[in-house]
KOLLUM-29868 format. One record per atom (N, C-alpha, C): x, y negated, z negated; residue in three letters. Coordinates in steps of 0.2 Angstrom, whole numbers, padded with zeros to 4 digits, always signed. Atoms other than C-alpha are relative to their C-alpha. Layout:
BEGIN
XYZALA...
REM end
This chain:
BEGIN
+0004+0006+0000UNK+0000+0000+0000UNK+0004-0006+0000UNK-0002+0008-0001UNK+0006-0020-0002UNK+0005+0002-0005UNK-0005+0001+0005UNK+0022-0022-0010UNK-0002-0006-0005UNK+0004+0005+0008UNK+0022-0031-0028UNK+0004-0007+0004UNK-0006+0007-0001UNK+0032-0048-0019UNK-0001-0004-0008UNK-0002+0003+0005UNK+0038-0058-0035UNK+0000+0002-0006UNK+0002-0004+0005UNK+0035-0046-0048UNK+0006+0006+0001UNK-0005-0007+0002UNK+0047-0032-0056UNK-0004+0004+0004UNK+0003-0006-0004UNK+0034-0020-0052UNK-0009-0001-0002UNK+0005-0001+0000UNK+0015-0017-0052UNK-0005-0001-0009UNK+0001+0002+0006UNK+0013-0017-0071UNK+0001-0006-0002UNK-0001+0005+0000UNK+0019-0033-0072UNK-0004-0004+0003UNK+0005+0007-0005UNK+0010-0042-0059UNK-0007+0001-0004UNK+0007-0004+0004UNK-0007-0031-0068UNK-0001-0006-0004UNK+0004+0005+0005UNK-0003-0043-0083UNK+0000-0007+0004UNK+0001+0006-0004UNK+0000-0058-0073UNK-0009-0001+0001UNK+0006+0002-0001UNK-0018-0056-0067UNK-0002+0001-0004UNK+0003+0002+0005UNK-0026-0053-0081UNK-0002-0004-0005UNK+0000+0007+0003UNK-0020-0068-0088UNK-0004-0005+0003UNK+0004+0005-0008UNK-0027-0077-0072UNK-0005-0001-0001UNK+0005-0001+0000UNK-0043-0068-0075UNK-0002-0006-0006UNK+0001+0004+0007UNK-0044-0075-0093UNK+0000-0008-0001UNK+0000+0007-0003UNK-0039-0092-0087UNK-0007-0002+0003UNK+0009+0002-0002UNK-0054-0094-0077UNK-0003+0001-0002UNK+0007-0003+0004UNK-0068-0086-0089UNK+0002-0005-0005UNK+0001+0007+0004UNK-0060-0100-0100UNK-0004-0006+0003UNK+0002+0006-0003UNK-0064-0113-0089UNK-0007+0000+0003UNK+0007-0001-0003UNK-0080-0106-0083UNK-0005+0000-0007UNK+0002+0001+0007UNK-0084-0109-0104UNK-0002+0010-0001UNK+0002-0008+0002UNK-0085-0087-0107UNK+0006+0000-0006UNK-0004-0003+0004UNK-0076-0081-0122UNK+0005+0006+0001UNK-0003-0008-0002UNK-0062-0066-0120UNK+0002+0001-0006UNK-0007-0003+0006UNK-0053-0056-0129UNK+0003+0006+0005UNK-0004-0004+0000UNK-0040-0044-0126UNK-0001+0009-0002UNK+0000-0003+0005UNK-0042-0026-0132UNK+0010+0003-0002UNK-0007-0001+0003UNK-0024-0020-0143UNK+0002+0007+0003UNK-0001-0008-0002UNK-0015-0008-0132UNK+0000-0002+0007UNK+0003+0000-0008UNK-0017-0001-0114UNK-0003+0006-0003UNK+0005-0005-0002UNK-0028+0013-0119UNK-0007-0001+0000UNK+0008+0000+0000UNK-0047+0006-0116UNK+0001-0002+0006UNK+0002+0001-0006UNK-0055+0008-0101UNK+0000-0005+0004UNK+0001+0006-0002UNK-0057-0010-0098UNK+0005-0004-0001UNK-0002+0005+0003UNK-0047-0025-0098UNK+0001-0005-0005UNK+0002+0005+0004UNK-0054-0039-0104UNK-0009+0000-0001UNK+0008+0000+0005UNK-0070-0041-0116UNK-0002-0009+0004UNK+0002+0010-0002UNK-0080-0058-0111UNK-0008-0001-0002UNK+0008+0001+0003UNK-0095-0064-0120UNK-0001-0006+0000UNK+0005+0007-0003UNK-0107-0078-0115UNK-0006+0003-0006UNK+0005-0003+0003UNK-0120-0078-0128UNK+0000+0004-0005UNK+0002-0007+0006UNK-0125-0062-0136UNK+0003+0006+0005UNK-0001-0005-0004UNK-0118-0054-0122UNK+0006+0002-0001UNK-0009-0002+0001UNK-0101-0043-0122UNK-0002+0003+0006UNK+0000-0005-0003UNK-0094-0035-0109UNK+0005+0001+0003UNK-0009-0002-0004UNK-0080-0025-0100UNK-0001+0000+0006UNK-0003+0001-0006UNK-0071-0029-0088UNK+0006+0002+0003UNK-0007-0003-0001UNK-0057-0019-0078UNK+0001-0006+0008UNK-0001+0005-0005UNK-0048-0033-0067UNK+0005+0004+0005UNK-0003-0001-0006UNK-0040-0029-0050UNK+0003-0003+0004UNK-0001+0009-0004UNK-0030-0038-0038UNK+0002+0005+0005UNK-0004-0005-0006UNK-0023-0033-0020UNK+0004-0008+0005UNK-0005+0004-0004UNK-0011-0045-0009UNK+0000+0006+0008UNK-0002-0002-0004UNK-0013-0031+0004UNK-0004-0002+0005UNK+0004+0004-0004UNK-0020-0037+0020UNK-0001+0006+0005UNK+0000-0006-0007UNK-0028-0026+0034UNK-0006-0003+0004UNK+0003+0002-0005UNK-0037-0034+0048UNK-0001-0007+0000UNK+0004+0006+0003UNK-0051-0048+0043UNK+0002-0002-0007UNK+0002+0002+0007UNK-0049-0044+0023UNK+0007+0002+0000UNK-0004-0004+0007UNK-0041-0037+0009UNK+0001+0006-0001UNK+0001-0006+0003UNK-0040-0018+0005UNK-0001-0001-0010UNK-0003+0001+0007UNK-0041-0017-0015UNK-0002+0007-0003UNK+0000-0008+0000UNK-0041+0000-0023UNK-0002-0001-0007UNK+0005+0000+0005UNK-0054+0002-0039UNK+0001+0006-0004UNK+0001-0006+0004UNK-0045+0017-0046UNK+0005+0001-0006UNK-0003+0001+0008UNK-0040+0022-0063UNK+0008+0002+0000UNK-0007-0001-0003UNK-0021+0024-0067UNK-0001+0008-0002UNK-0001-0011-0004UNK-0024+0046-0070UNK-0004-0001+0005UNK+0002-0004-0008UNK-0027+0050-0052UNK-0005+0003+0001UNK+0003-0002+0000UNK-0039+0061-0056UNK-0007-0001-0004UNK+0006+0002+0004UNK-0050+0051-0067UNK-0004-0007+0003UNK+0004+0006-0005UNK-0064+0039-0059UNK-0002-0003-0008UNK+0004+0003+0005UNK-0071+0026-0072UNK-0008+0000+0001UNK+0007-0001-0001UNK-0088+0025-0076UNK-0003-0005-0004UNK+0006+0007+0003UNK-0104+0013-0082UNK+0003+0003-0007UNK+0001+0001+0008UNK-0102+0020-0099UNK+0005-0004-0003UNK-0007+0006+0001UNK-0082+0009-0099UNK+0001-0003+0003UNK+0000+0006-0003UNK-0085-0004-0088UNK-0007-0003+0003UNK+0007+0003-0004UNK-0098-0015-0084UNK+0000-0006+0005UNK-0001+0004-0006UNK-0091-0027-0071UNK+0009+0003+0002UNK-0006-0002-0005UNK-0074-0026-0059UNK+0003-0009+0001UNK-0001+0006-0001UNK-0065-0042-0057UNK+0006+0002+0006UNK-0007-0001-0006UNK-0054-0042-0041UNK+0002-0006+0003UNK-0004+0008-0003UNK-0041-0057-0036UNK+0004+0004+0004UNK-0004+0000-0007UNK-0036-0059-0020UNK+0006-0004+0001UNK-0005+0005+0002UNK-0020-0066-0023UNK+0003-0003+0005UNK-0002+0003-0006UNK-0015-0073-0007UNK-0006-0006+0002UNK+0000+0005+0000UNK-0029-0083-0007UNK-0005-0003-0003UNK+0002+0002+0006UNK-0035-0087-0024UNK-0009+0000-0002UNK+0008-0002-0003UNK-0051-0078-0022UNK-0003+0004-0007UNK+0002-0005+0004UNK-0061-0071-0037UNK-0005+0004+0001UNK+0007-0002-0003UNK-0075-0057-0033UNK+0001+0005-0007UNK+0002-0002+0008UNK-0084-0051-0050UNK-0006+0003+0004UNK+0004-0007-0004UNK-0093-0034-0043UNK-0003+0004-0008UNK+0004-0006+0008UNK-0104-0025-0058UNK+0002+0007+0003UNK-0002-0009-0001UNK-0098-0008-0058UNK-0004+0004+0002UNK+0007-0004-0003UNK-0114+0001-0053UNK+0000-0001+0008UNK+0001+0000-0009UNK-0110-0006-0035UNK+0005+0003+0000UNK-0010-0003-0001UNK-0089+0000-0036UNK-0005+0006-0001UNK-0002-0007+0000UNK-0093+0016-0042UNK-0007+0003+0003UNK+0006-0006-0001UNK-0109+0021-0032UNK+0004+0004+0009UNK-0003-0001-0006UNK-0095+0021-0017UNK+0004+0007-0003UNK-0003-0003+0001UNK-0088+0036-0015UNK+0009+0004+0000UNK-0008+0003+0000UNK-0069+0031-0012UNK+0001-0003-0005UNK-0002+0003+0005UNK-0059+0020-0022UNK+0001-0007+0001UNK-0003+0009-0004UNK-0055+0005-0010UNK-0006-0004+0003UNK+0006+0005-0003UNK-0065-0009-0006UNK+0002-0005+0006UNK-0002+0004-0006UNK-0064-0020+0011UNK-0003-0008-0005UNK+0006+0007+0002UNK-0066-0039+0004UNK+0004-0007+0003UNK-0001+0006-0005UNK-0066-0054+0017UNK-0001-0006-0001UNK+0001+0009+0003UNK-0063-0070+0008UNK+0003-0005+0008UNK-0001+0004-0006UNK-0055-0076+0025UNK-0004-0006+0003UNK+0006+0004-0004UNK-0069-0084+0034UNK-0004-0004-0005UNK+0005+0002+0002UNK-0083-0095+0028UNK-0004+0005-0003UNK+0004-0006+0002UNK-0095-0086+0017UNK-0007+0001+0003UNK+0007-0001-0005UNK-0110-0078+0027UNK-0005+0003-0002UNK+0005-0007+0001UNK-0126-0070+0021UNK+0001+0005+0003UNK+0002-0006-0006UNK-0126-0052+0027UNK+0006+0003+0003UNK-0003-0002-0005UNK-0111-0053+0036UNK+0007+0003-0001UNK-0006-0006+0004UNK-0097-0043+0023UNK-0004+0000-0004UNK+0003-0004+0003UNK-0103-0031+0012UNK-0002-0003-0006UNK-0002+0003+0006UNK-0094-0040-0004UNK-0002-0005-0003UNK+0002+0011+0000UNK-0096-0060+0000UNK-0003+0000-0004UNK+0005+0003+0005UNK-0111-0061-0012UNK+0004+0001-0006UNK-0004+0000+0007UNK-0099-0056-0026UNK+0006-0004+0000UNK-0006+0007-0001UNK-0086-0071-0020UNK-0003-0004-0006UNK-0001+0006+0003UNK-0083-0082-0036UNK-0005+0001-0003UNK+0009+0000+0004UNK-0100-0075-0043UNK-0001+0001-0007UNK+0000+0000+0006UNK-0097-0079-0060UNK-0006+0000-0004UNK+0007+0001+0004UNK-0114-0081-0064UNK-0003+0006-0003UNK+0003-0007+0002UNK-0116-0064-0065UNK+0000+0004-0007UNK-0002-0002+0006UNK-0107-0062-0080UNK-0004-0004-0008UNK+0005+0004+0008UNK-0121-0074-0090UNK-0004+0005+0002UNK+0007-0005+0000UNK-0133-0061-0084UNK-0004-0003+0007UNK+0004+0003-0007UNK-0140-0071-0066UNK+0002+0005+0004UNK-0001-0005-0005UNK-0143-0062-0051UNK+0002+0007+0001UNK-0003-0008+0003UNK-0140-0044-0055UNK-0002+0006+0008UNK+0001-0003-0004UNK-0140-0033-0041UNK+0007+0010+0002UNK-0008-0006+0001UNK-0131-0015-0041UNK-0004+0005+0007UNK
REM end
């Protein structure tokens, strides 16, 4: 897949976004936390309200065609995440500072791991699969819900 360009290696760049992530949900006024460790399914925690929730954040630099490739799977190989550990996906397009916030009931109804996601263009109804989860922080107050 994409090389790590400016990062030691992959682990590295992971926490860089995740920081990135948390950065924005500050500013978008949501609470984070952290959980201690790297053993929970989730990333980062984020609560608007009375609401918590997990989120496993993603990022891809890798380019292919129109989009992005970005790959929505767990680090064992053989283990898929599921609704009961995650209840949103955060993927940053790192090339071109793109965030798409996917409720996890759409990633895992696919039966691969990768997702195509087209921030290139202008956003179009209809016209990539994803787009409606460009930047769609709303979704994390509970607006719009669609899986």
């Amino acid at each position: 897949m994409a090389k790590c360009k400016g990062f030691s290696n992959f682990q590295e760049r992971g926490e860089w976004v995740e920081l990135q992530f948390m950065v924005r949900a500050l500013r978008k006024r949501f609470r984070v936390s952290k959980p201690w460790g790297n053993s929970s399914p989730y990333d980062v925690g984020v609560e608007h309200g009375r609401r918590f929730l997990r989120v496993q954040v993603k990022s891809t630099s890798y380019r292919r065609g129109n989009g992005y490739l970005c790959r929505f799977s767990c680090k064992k190989k053989s283990k898929r995440y599921t609704r009961r550990q995650v209840d949103f996906f955060a993927a940053y397009v790192i090339p071109e500072d793109v965030w798409y916030i996917i409720p996890a009931a759409v990633v895992l109804k696919n039966k691969g791991t990768e997702l195509m996601l087209c921030p290139l263009g202008r956003m179009r109804k209809g016209c990539y699969r994803y787009e409606g989860y460009r930047e769609a922080w709303k979704r994390l107050r509970g607006g719009k819900r669609r899986a």
